[in-house]
N, C-alpha and C positions, 0 to 999 in steps of 0.2 A: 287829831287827838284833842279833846278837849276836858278840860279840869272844871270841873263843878263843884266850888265851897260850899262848905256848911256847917256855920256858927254852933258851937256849943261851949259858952261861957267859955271859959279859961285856955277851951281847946277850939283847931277849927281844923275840917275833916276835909278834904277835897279829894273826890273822886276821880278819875283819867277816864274817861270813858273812850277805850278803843277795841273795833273787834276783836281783834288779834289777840290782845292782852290787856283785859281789864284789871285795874288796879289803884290802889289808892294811895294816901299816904296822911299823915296823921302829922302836924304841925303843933306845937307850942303858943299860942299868942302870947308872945312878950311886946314890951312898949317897944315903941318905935325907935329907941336907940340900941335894942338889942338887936340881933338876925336871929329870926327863927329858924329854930333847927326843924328839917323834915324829913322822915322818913317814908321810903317806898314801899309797898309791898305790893308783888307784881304777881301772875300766877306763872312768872317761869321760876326755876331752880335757887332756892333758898340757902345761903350757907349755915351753921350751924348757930352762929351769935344771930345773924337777922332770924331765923325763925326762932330764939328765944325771945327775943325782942316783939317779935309778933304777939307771941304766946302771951308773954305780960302785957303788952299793950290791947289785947283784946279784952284780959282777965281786967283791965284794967276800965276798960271801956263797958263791961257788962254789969260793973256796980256802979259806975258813974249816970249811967244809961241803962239804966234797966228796965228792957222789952224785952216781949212776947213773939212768938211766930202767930201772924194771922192768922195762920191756918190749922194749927194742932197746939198752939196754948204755949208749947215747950220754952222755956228763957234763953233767949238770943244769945251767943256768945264769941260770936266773930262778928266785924266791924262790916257794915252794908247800910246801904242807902235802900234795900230791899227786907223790908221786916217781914222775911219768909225764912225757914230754916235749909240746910241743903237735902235732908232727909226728905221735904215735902218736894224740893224742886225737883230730886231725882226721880220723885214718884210721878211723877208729869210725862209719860213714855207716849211715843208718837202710835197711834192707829195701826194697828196690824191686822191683817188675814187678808184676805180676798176682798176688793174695793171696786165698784161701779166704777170704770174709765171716765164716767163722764162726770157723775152728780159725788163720786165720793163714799155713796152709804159701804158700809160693813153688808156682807155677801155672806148667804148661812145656804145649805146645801150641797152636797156631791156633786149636784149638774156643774158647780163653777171651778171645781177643782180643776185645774190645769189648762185654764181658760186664760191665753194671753193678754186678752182684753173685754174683759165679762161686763155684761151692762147686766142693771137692776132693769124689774120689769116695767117699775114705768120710766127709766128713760127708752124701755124698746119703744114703749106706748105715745111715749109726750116727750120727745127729745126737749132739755128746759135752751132758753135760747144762748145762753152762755159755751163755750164750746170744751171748757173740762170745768171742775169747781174740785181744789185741793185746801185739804186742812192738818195739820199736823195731830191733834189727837183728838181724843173723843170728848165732848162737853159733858164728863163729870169728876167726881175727884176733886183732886189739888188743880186740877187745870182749872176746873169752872171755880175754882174759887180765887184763884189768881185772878180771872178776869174780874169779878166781883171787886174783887180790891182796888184795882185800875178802876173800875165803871164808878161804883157804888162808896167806897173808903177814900176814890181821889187821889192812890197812892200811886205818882205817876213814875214813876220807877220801874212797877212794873210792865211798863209801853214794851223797855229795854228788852225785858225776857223774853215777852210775848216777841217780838220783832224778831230776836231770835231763834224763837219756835219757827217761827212765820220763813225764816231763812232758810231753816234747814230741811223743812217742808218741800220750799222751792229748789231745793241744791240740785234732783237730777233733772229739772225741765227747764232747756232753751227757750228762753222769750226771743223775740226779734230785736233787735239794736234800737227800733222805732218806737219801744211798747212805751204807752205812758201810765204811771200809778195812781191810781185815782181813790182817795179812799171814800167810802160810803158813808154820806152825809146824813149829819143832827139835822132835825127841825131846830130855827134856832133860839124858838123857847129852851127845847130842852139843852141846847149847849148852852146858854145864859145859865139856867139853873147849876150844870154840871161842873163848866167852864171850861170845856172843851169836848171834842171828839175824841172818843177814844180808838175809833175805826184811824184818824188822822194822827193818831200819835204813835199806834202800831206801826202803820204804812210807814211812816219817816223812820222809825228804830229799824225797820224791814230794810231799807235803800241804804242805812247807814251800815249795815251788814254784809249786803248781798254786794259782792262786785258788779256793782250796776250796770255799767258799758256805759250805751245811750242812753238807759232809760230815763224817765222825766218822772217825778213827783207832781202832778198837778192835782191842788189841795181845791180849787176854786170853777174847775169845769163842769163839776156834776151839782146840781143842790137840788133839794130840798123844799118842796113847796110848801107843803101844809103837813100839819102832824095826822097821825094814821093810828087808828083804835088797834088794840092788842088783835094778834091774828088767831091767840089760842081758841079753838072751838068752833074754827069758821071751817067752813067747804071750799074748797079748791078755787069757784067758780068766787062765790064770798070774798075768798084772800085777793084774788084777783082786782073784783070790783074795787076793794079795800087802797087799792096799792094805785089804783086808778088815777096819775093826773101828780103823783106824790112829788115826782122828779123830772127836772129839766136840763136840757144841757146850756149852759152858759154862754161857753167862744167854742158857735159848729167849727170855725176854720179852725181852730188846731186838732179836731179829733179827725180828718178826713183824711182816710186812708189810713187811721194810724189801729194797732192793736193795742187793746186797754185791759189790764190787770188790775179789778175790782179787788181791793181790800175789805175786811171787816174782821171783828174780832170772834163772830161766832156764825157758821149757817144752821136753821133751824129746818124751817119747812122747807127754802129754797124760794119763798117768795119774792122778798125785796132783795135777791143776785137777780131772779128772771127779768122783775121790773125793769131793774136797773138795767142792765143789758137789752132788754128789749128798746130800752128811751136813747139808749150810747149806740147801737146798729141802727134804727132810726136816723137820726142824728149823723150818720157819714160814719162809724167803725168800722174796720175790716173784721174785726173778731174780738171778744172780750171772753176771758179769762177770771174766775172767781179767786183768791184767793183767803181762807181764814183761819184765823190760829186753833178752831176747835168745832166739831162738828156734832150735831143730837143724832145721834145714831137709835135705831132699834134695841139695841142693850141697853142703852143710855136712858132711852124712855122710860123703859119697865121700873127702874128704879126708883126707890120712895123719893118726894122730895123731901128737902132739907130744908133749915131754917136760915134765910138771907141772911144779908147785912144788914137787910135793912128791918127784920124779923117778920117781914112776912115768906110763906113758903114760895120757895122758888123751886120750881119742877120743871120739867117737857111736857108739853102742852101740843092736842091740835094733830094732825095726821099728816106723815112725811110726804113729801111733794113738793112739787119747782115751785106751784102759783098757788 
């Protein structure tokens, strides 16, 4: 369990961050010959004075602090280190219907109904090198905009959720005791510019979630060679070349023999999981494993874009596929 403070003039906010029971508690700062008083708020069973206490301390905290939900405008009104509302979080539901066993896409047709384990056509065509690739929902909505706010707003809080997603994505599939986490690497202009990976700060909220066993977090085995031109609008053959040379592995002796659980925060085409995977089995893998909090599905696509964070339009771009 760890407490994460957070200054705000008169008051100071520390978070608990634990899977089980996230929660926080709201302190006083008085001078140092007083003891500050602190209270908890947990999300198990409230008695009837601590949840009025909540209530005021929230109503109290929403004029002191008065924000927004990034995501629909609405003014905040319970106490978060996540300036998202819970209306937009619930609206974040995991990928349903009929799903390609191996690449993940959304599955449209009669032929797949009742099909144990139905592949899309082009993994019958081009199996991608990676051996399944899982994502907990589809990349539009509140989810792609959550990510946006992690990538693009800096708001690293939300690593936590996304990790979360990312957890329960994974909850029915056994890894091996051996597997190691590898998240999918910045160029590192663009972490300079960013000040972080946000594939690398998912991956750790993911491990601090998941009852890991053995597995290993390693943040420093796979990088990043040179920076790589947008893949929107390229051909298969294109992406490919594009991705060409992008990524290397670091220390072969610790990936040999071992199965590796590629992280990232979103799969698009499926190019940089196939790269990557392709450079990690190279390299001495036994098997590599995609994992991402959100996936550009075929519905996904069709939809208009929207205006970023950054105000330019940010849409799906570019024809589905591994490379």
């Amino acid at each position: 369990m760890t407490a994460i403070p957070r200054d705000f003039g008169d008051f100071n906010l520390a978070f608990i961050a634990s899977p089980d029971k996230p929660s926080l508690y709201l302190g006083q700062a008085l001078p140092s010959r007083v003891v500050s008083r602190r209270v908890v708020f947990s999300s198990g069973d409230l008695s009837r004075s601590q949840r009025a206490f909540q209530f005021a301390s929230e109503s109290l905290f929403s004029v002191l602090f008065p924000s927004d939900c990034r995501i629909c405008k609405i003014p905040l009104t319970r106490i978060s280190n996540l300036p998202v509302c819970r209306t937009c979080l619930d609206g974040m539901i995991p990928i349903t219907g009929p799903l390609c066993v191996t690449c993940g896409e959304r599955l449209f047709g009669l032929r797949f109904a009742g099909d144990p384990a139905p592949l899309c056509d082009l993994c019958r065509r081009v199996p991608p090198r990676f051996r399944r690739a899982v994502a907990y929902g589809s990349y539009d909505g509140p989810l792609r905009d959550l990510v946006h706010i992690l990538k693009y707003q800096r708001v690293k809080p939300a690593a936590t959720q996304l990790g979360r997603f990312l957890s329960q994505a994974m909850a029915g599939i056994d890894l091996p005791g051996d597997t190691l986490l590898v998240p999918v690497p910045l160029w590192k202009g663009k972490r300079r510019e960013r000040g972080f990976n946000q594939a690398e700060q998912i991956a750790r909220a993911f491990w601090r979630f998941r009852d890991a066993g053995g597995i290993q977090l390693s943040t420093a085995l796979l990088i990043r060679n040179r920076e790589t031109a947008s893949q929107t609008g390229l051909t298969r053959h294109q992406r490919r070349a594009n991705l060409r040379g992008a990524f290397s592995v670091a220390q072969e002796e610790k990936l040999k023999g071992r199965h590796i659980l590629l992280v990232d925060d979103v799969l698009t085409t499926g190019a940089t999981a196939g790269e990557c995977a392709r450079v990690l089995l190279r390299a001495g893998a036994k098997q590599v494993w995609v994992a991402t909090v959100a996936r550009a599905t075929r519905e996904a696509a069709n939809l208009p874009a929207t205006v970023g964070t950054r105000g330019a339009a940010i849409g799906w771009g570019g024809t589905l596929g591994h490379a």
